[in-house]
N, C-alpha and C positions, 0 to 999 in steps of 0.2 A: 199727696202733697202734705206735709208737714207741717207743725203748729208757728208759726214767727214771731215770736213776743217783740214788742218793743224794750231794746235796750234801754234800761236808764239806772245808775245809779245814784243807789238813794246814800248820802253821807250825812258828816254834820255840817250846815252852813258855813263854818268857820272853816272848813277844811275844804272850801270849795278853789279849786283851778280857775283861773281864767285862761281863758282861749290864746292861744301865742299868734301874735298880730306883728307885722310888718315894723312898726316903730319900736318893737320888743328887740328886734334886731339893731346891735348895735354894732355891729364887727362890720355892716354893708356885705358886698357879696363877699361870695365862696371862693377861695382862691383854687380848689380842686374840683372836680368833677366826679361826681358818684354816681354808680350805677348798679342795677340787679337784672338779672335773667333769668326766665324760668321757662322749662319745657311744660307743652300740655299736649293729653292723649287726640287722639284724630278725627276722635264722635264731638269733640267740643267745640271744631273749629267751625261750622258753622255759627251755631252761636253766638261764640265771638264775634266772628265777621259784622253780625246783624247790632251788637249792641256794644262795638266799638267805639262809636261814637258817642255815646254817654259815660264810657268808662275817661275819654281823653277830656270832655267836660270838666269834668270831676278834679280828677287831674290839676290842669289848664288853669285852676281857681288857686292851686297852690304852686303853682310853678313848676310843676313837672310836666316832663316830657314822656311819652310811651309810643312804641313801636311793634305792631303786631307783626311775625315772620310767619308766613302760612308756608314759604319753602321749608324749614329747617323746624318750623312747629314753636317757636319759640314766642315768649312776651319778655318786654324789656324794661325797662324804667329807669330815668335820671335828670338829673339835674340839671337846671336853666340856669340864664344869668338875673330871670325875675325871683328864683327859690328864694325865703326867708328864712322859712322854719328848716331847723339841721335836722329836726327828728324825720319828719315829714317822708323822708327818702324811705326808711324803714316802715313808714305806715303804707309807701305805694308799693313796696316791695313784697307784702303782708298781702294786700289787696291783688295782686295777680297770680300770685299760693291759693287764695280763696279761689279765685275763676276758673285755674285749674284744675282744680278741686270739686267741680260742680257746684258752686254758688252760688244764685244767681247774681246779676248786677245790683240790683234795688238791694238787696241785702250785704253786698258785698264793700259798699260805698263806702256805708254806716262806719269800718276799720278807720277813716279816716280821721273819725271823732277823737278826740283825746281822752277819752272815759274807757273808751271800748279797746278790749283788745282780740289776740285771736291766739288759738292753740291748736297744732294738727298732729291727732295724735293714728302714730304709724301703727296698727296691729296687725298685719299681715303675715309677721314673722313670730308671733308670739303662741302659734298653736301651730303644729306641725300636719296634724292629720287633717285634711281639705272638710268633711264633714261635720267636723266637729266643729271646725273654725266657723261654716256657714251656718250651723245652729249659734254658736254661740253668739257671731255678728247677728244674728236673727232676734236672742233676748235681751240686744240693748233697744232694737224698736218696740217689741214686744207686738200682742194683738193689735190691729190695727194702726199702730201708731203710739198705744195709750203710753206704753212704760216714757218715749220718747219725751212723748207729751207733758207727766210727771216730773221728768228729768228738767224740762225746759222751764216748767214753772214755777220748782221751787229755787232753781239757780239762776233764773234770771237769762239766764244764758240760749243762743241757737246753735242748736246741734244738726249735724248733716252726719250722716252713714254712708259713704261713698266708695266701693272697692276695698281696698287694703287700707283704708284712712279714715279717720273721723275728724270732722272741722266743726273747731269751737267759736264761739264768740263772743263776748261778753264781759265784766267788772275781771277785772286780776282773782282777786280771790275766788270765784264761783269755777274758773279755769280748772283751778286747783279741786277742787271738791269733783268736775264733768271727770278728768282725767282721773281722778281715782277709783270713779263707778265702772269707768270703760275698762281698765287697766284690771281691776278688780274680778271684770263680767269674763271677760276675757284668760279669766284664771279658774273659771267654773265658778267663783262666786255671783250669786244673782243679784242684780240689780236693784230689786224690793228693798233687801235690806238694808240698803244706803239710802235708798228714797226713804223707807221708814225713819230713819236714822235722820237723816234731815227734816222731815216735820216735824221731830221731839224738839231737834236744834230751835227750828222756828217760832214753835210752842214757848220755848223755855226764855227766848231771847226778849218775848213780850212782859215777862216778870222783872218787875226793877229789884226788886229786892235778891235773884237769885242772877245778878251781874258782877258780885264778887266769889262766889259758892263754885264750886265743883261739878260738874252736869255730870258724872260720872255715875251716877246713881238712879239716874232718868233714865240712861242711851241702853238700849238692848245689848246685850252680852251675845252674839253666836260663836259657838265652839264647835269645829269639825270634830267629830266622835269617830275613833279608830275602832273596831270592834276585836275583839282578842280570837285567838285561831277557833278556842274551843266552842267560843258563841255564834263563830260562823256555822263551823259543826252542826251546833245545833240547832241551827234555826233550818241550816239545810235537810238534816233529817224529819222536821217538823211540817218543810212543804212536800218531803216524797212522801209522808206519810199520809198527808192530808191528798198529795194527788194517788197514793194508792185506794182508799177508803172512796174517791167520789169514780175511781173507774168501777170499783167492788157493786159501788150502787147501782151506778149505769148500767149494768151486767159486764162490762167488759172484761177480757183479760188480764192480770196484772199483770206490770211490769216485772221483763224478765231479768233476774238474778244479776248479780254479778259476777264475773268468772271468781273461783276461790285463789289467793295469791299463791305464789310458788311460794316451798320453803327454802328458806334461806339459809344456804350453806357456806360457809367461807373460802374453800377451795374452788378454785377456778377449775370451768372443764379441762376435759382432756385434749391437749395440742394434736390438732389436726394435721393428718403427712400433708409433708409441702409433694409440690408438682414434680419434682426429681426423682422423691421418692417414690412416688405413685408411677413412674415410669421405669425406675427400676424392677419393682414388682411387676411390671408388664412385661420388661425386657424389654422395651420400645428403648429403651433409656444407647443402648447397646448397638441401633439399628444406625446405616451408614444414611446420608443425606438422600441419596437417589431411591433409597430402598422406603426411606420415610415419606418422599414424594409421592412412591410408586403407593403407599399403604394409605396416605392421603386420598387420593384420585380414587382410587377401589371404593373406600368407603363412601364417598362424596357420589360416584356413580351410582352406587350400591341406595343411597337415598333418592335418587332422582327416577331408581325404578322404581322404588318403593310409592313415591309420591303420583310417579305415572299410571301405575296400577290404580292407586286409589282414584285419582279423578275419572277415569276410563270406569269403574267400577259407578261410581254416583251417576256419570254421564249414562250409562248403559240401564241404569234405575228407571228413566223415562221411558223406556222403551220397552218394558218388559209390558207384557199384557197379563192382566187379573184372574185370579183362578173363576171359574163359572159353572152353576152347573149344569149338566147336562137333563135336555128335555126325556121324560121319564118316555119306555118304550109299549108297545100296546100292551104288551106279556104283563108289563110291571104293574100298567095300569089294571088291568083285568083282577091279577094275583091281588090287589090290594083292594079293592073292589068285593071280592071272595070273601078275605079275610075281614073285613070288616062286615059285612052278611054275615058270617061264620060269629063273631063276636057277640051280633046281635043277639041270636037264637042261641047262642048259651048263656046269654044273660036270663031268657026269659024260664026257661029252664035246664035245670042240670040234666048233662045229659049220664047215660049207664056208660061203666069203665067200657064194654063191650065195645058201643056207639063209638068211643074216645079214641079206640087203639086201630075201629077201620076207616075213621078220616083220616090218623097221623100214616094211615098205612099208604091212603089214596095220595095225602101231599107229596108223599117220598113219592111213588109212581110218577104223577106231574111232574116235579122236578127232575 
């Protein structure tokens, strides 16, 4: 829930309105009958239903008449034969824009006053990209509420953020100043800066001496700064360089290379044979309809063996059994058995060529 200042505008005494009162009328009634309508979304209409009856109060004080349609979704508003005031119709016409707008009633009344007015400003169409726009509607309330908060109390004014719309309310002039933050925030410029911008105003306005002077000299100057191609350039090289040096430290990898560009030649490749020609050099080009059919179907069969084969092949994969080896047989066991005996006792000493050539004699025998 949001901040709700009390409207009031502060003038000079002399320039103060009096209220338009029944004996102000002098024309007696309206020879026409005025009316307004306005559609509201389908979440609202409870609400209304609940707090109808203080909106026709309200009303009822100035002579109009309203009409809630919960078929067709509609509010309506016009004129009696009690109305006085001619403006009047416009200020209840104003007042049911608010409700459907998400208003509440107690705040919604206040339109009635003759001091107060209201502004609804559409931004829905002014940003194309849906994420952008929901940030951007996000930095007119800012944290919390606060930028919102700001905005309401140096203008005097109540603001409401509601879907595709923003509803103002408050002095004429402070309208003008909500609708240029929003219209502004909404352009990617931020909001600060006009908040800033108006507490100089504020500041400045409390100086009697500087109410004929120029404020120009006070107000913050911001300039969007375009950066030229070659300073993008370089600043881009200045963060690859800074991310090459902090992977160097980490131990990582650097990053890898960029492919080297092609040289550039002015002559276009060389023109590729069309499909005619490519079939002359087949002599397909040459072949009678039935005979191209017939070279179709061959080939088309000729893949579908091809393709049979292989799945039969992968299919056939499961079911092959693993090579194993074979348990060794007494003979092998024995001979290797031998031969390792045999290994030992030459290790512990050498034997004479003589000894050497009647074991190799006795192997061959054995085997």
């Amino acid at each position: 829930m949001f901040f709700q200042p009390d409207i009031k505008l502060t003038t000079d005494p002399s320039w103060k309105v009096d209220p338009f009162e029944a004996k102000d009328n002098k024309g007696g009634n309206f020879t026409e009958e005025s009316s307004f309508a306005t559609l509201f979304p389908k979440y609202r209409e409870k609400y209304l239903r609940e707090v109808w009856s203080a909106v026709t109060r309200a009303l009822d004080a100035h002579g109009i008449s309203c009409t809630l349609d919960l078929v067709h979704g509609s509010m309506s508003v016009r004129t009696t034969r009690k109305t006085y005031d001619p403006y009047i119709i416009l200020k209840a016409r104003d007042l049911i824009k608010l409700l459907a707008r998400g208003v509440s009633v107690t705040q919604a009344v206040k339109i009635l006053d003759d001091t107060v007015a209201c502004d609804i400003i559409k931004i829905g169409s002014l940003v194309r990209n849906k994420e952008k726009f929901v940030k951007r509607r996000q930095r007119i309330i800012g944290p919390d509420g606060s930028t919102l908060k700001a905005i309401e109390l140096l203008t005097q004014c109540y603001v409401l953020v509601q879907g595709n719309t923003v509803s103002v309310m408050g002095p004429y002039k402070s309208l003008k100043e909500v609708r240029r933050i929003v219209l502004d925030c909404m352009k990617n410029i931020h909001p600060i800066y006009r908040i800033k911008e108006l507490m100089i105003r504020r500041e400045l306005a409390k100086d009697p001496k500087l109410a004929t002077e120029s404020w120009d000299r006070f107000l913050p100057q911001f300039r969007k700064r375009h950066l030229k191609t070659s300073e993008k350039t370089l600043k881009k090289n200045e963060a690859l360089a800074q991310k090459t040096e902090a992977r160097k430290a980490a131990g990582l990898e650097p990053l890898p290379a960029k492919p080297a560009k092609k040289v550039y030649t002015p002559f276009p490749p060389a023109q590729l044979p069309r499909k005619v020609d490519l079939q002359l050099e087949s002599g397909e080009y040459f072949l009678k309809a039935n005979e191209k059919q017939t070279r179709d179907s061959e080939r088309k069969k000729q893949k579908q063996a091809e393709a049979t084969a292989k799945r039969q092949e992968e299919r056939a994969e499961a079911f092959v059994a693993p090579t194993e080896k074979a348990a060794p047989t007494i003979e092998e066991k024995r001979r290797k058995k031998r031969k390792a005996m045999e290994e030992e006792m030459d290790g512990e000493e050498q034997p004479s060529p003589e000894k050497t050539k009647k074991k190799k004699k006795k192997r061959a025998e054995d085997s």
